[in-house]
Each structure stands twice: as C-alpha cells, then as structure tokens.
N, CA, C and O atoms as a GROMACS GRO file, in nm:
protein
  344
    1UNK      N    1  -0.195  -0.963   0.006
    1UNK     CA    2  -0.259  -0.833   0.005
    1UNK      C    3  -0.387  -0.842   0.087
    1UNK      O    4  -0.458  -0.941   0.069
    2UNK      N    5  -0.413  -0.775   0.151
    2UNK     CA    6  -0.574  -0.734   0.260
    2UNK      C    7  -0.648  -0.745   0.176
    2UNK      O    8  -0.623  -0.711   0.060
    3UNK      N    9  -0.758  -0.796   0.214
    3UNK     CA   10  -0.915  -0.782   0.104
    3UNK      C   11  -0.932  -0.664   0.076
    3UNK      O   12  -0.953  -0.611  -0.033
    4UNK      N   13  -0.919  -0.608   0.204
    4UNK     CA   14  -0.975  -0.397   0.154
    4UNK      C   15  -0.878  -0.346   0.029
    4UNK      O   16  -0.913  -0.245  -0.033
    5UNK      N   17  -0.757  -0.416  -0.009
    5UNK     CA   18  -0.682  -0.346  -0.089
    5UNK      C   19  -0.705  -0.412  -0.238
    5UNK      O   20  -0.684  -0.366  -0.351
    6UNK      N   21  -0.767  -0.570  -0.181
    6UNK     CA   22  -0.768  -0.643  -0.350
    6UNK      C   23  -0.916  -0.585  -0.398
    6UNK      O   24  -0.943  -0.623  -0.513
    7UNK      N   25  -0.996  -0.521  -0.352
    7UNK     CA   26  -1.115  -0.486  -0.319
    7UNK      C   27  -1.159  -0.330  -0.402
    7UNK      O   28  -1.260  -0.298  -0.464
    8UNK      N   29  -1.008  -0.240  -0.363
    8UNK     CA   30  -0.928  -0.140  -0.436
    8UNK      C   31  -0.932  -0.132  -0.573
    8UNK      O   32  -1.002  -0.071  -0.655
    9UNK      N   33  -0.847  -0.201  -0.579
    9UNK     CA   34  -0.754  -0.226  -0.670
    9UNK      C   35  -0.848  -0.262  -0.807
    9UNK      O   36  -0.844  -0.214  -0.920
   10UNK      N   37  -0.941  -0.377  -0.744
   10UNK     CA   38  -1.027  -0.464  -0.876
   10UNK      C   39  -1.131  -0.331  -0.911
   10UNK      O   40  -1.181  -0.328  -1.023
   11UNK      N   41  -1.159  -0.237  -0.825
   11UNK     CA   42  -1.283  -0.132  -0.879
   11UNK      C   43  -1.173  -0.013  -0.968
   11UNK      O   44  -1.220   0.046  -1.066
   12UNK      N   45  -1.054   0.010  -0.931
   12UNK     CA   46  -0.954   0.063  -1.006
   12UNK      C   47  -0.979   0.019  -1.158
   12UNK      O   48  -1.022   0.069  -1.262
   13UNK      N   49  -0.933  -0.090  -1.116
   13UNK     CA   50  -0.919  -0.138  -1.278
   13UNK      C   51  -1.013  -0.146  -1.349
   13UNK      O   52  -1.001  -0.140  -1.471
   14UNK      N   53  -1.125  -0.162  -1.290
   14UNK     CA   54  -1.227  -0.178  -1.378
   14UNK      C   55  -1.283  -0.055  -1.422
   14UNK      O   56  -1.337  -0.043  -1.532
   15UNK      N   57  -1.266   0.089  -1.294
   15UNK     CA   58  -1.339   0.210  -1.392
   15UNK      C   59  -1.234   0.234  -1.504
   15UNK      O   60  -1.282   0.264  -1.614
   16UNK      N   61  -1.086   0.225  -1.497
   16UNK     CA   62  -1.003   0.249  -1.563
   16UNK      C   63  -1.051   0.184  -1.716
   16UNK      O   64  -1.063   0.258  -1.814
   17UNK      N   65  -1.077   0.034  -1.721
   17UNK     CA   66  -1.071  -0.029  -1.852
   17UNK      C   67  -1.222   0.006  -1.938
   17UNK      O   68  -1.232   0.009  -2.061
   18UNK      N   69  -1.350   0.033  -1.822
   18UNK     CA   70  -1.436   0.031  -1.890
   18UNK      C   71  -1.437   0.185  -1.953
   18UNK      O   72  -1.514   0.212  -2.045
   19UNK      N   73  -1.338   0.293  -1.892
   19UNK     CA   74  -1.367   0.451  -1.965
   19UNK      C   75  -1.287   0.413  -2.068
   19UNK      O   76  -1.335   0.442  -2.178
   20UNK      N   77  -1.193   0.363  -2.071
   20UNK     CA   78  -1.098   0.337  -2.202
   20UNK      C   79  -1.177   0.280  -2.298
   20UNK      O   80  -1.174   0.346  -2.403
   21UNK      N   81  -1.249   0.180  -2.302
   21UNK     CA   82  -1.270   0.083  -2.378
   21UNK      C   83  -1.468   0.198  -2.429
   21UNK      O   84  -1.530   0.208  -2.535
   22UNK      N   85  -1.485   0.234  -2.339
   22UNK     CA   86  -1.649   0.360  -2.384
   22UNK      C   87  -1.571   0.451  -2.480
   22UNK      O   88  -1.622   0.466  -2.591
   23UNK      N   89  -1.449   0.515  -2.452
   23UNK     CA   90  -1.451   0.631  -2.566
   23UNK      C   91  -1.331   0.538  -2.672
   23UNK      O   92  -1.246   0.596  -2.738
   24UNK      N   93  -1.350   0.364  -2.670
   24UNK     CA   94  -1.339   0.345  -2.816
   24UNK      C   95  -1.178   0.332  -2.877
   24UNK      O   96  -1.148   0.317  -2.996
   25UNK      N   97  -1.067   0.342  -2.740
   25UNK     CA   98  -0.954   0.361  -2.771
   25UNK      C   99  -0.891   0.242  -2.724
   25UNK      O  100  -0.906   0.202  -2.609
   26UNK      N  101  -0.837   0.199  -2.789
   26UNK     CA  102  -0.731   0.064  -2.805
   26UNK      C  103  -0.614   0.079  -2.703
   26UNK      O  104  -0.546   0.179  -2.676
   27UNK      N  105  -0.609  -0.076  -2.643
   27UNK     CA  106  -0.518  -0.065  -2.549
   27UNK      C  107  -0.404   0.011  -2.584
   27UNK      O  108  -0.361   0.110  -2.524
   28UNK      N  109  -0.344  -0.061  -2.715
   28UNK     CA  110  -0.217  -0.021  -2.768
   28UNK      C  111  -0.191   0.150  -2.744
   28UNK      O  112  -0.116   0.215  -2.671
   29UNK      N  113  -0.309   0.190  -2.860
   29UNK     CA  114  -0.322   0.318  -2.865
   29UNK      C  115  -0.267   0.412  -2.756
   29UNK      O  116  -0.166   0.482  -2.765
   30UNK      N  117  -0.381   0.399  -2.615
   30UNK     CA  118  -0.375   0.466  -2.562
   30UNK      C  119  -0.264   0.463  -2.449
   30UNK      O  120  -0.271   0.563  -2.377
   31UNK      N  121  -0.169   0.379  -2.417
   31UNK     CA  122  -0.088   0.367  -2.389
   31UNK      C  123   0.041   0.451  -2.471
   31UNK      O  124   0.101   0.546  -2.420
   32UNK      N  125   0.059   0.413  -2.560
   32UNK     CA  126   0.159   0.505  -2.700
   32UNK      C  127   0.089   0.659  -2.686
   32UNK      O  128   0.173   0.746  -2.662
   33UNK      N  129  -0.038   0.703  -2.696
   33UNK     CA  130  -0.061   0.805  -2.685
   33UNK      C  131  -0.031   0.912  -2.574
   33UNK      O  132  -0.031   1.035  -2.577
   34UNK      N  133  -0.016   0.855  -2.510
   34UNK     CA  134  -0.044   0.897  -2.352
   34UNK      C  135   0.122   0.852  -2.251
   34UNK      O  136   0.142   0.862  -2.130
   35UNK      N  137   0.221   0.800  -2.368
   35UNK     CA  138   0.318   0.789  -2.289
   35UNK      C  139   0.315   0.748  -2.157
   35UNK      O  140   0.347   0.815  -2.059
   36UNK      N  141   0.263   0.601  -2.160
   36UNK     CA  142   0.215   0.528  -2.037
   36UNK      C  143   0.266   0.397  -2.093
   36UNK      O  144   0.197   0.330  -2.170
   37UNK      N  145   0.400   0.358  -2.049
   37UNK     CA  146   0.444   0.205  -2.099
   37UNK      C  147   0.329   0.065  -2.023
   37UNK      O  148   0.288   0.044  -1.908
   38UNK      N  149   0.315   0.012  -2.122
   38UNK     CA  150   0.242  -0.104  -2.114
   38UNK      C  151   0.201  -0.159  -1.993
   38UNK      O  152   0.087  -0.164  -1.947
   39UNK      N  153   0.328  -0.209  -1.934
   39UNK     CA  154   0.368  -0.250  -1.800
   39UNK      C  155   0.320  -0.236  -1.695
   39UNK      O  156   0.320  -0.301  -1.590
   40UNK      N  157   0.261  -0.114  -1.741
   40UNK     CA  158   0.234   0.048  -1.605
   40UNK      C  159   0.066   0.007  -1.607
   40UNK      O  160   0.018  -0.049  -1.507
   41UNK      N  161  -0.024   0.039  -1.733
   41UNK     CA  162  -0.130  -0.004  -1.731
   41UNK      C  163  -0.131  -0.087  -1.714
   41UNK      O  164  -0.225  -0.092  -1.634
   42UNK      N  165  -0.081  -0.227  -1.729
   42UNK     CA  166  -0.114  -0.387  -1.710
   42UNK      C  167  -0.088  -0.369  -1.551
   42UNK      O  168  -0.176  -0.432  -1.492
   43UNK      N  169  -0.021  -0.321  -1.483
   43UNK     CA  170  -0.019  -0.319  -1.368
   43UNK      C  171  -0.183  -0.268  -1.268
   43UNK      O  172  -0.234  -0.316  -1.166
   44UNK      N  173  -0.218  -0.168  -1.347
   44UNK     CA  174  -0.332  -0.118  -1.256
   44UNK      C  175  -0.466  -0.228  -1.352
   44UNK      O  176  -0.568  -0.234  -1.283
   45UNK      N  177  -0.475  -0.288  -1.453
   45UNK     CA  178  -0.594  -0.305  -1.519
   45UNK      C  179  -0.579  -0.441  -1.467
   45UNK      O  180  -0.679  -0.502  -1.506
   46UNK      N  181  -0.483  -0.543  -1.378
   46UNK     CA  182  -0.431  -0.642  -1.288
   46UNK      C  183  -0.478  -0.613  -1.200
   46UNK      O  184  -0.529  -0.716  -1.157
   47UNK      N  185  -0.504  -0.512  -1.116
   47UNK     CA  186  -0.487  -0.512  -1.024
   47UNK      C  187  -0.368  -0.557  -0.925
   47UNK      O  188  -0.362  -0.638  -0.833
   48UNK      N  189  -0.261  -0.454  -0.994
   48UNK     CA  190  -0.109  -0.471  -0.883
   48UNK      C  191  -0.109  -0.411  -0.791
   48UNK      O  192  -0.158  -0.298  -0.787
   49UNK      N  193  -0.035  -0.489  -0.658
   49UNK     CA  194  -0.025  -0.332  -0.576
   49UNK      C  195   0.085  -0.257  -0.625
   49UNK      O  196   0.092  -0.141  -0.583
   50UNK      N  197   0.182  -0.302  -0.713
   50UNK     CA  198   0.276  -0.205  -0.718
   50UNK      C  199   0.216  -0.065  -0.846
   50UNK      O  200   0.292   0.017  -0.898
   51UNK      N  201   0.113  -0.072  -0.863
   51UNK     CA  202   0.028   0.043  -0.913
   51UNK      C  203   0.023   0.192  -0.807
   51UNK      O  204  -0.051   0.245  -0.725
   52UNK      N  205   0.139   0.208  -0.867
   52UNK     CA  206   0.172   0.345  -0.766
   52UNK      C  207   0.054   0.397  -0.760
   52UNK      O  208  -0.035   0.330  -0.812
   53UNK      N  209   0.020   0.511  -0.705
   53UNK     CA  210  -0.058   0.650  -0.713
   53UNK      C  211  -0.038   0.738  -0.790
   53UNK      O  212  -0.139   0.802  -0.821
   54UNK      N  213   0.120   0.788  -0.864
   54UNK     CA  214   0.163   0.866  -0.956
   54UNK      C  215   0.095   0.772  -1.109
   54UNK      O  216   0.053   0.814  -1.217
   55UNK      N  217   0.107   0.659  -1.065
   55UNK     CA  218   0.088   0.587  -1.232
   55UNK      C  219  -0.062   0.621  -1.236
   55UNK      O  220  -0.116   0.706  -1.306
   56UNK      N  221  -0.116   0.542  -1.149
   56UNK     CA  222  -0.326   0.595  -1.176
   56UNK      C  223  -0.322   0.716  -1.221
   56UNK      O  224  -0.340   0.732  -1.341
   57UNK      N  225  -0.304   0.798  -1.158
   57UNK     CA  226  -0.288   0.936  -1.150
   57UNK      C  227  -0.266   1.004  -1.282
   57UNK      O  228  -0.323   1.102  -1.330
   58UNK      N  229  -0.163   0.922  -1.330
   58UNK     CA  230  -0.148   0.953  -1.505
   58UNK      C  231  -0.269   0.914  -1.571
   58UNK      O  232  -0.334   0.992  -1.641
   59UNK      N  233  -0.305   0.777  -1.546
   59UNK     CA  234  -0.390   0.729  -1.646
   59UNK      C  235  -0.527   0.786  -1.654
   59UNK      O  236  -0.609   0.784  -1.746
   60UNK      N  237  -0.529   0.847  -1.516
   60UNK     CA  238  -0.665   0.893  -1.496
   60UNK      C  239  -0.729   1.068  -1.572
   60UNK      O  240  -0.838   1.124  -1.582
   61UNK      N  241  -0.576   1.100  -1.612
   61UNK     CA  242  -0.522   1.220  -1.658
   61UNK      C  243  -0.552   1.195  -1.816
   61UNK      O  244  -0.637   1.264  -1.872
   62UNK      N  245  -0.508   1.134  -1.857
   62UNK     CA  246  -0.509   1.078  -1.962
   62UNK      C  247  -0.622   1.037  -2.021
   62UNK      O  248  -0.629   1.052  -2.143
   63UNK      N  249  -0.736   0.976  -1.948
   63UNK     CA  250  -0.885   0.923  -1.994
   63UNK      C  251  -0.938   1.078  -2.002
   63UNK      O  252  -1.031   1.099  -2.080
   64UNK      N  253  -0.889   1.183  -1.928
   64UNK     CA  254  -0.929   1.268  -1.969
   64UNK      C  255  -1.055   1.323  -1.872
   64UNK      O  256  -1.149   1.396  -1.900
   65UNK      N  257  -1.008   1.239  -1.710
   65UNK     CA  258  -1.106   1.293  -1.633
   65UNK      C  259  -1.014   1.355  -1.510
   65UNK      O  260  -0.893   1.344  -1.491
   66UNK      N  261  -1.123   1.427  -1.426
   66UNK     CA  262  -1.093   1.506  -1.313
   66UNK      C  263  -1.077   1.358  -1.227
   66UNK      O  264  -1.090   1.237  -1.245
   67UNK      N  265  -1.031   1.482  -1.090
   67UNK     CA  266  -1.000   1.347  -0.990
   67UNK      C  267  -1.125   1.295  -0.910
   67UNK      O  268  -1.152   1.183  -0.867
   68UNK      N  269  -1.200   1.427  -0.903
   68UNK     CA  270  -1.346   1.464  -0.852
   68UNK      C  271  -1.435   1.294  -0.974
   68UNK      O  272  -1.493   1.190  -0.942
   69UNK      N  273  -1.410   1.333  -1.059
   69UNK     CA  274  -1.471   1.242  -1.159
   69UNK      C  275  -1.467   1.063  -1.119
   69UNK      O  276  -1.558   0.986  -1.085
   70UNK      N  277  -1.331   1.042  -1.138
   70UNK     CA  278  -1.258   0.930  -1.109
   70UNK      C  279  -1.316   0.890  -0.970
   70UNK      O  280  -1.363   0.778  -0.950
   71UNK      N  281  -1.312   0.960  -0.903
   71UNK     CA  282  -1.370   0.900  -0.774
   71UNK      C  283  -1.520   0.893  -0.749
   71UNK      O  284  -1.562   0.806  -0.673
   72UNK      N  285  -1.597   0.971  -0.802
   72UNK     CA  286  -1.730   0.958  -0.823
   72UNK      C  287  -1.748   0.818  -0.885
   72UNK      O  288  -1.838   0.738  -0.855
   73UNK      N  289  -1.672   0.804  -0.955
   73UNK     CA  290  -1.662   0.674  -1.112
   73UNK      C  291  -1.623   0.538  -0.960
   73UNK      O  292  -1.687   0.451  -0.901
   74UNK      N  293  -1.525   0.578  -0.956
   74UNK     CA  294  -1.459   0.484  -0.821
   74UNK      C  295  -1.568   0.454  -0.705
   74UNK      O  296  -1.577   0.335  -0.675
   75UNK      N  297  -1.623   0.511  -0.660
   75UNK     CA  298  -1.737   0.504  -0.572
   75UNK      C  299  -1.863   0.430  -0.579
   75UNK      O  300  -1.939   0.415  -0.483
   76UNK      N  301  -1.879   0.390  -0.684
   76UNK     CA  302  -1.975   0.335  -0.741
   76UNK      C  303  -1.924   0.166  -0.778
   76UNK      O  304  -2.007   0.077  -0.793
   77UNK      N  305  -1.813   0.148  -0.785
   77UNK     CA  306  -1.778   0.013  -0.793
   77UNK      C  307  -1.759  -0.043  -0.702
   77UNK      O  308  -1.735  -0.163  -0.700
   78UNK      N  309  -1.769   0.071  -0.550
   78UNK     CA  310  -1.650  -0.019  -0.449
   78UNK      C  311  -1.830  -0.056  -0.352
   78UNK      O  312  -1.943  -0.006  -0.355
   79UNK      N  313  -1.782  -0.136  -0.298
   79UNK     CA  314  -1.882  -0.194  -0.149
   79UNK      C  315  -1.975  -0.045  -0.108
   79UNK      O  316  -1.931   0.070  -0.110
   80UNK      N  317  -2.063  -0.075  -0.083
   80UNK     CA  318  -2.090   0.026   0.009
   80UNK      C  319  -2.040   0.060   0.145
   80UNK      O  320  -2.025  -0.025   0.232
   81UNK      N  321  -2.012   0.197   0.163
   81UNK     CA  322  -1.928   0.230   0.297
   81UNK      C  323  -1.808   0.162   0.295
   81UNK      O  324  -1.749   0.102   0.384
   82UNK      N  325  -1.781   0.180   0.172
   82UNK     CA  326  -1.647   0.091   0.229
   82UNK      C  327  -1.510   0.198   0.266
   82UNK      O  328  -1.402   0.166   0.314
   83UNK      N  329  -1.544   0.300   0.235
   83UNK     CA  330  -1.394   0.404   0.318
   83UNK      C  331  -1.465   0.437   0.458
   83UNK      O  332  -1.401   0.523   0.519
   84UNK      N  333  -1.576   0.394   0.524
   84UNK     CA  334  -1.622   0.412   0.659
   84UNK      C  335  -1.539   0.316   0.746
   84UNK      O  336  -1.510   0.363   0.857
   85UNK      N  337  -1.484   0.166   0.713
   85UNK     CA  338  -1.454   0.094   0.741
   85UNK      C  339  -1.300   0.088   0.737
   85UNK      O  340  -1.245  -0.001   0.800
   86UNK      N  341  -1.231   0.173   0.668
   86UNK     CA  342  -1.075   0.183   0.691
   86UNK      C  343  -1.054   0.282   0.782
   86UNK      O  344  -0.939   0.310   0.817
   0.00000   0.00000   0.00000
C-alpha cells in the first residue's frame, strides 16, 4: 500500500475508534446496533484497504455524524496539506 494511503487509512481509524469509544459505546454494541458485522469495522479500525467507502460511510452514519463532520474530524489527524499533495 502507498504511504499516502497507510497515512489514510490510520487517521480513519482513529477518528472512527476515538468517537466510538467518547460517546461510551462498546465495540460489540455498536456494531450489533448499527448492523455493521464485525469484520467490516475491524477492517477500517485496522486500517484495511479493503475498507470500502460504502462501509466508512456506514459507520460514519452510525456514530451519528455528518460527512461535513467526519471530515473536519478527518482533517485534523491527517499531515498537514496532505490532500495538496495527491
């Protein structure tokens, strides 16, 4: 995988686990809640590439934020300038 994508991927997972884990909800949980098989989150909170865009997309649905949000959230983990550079 390209650095720019493992680079991705690791700020993915991390806004993903740290909103989950702030409003207090259990892996298990929110997976069962949210009709998101295990697999699917372990994939993006890994950092997989096979972490579609439809799967984030759920989960990000699911934490209960906008996309506007998520990427604000996302922006802040990644490098600076770093979508200047792709």
């Amino acid at each position: 995988m390209q650095d720019d994508a493992k680079i991705l991927y690791k700020a993915i997972s991390r806004v993903v686990a740290k909103i989950r884990k702030d409003k207090g909800i259990k892996y298990t949980d929110f997976c069962y809640e949210n009709d998101i098989p295990m697999s699917t989150y372990d994939d993006i909170i890994n950092h997989k590439t096979k972490a579609s865009y439809y799967n984030v997309a759920k989960v990000v649905r699911a934490l209960g934020l906008s996309f506007e949000e998520f990427g604000a959230l996302l922006d802040k983990e990644l490098p600076k300038d770093f979508f200047k550079e792709l």
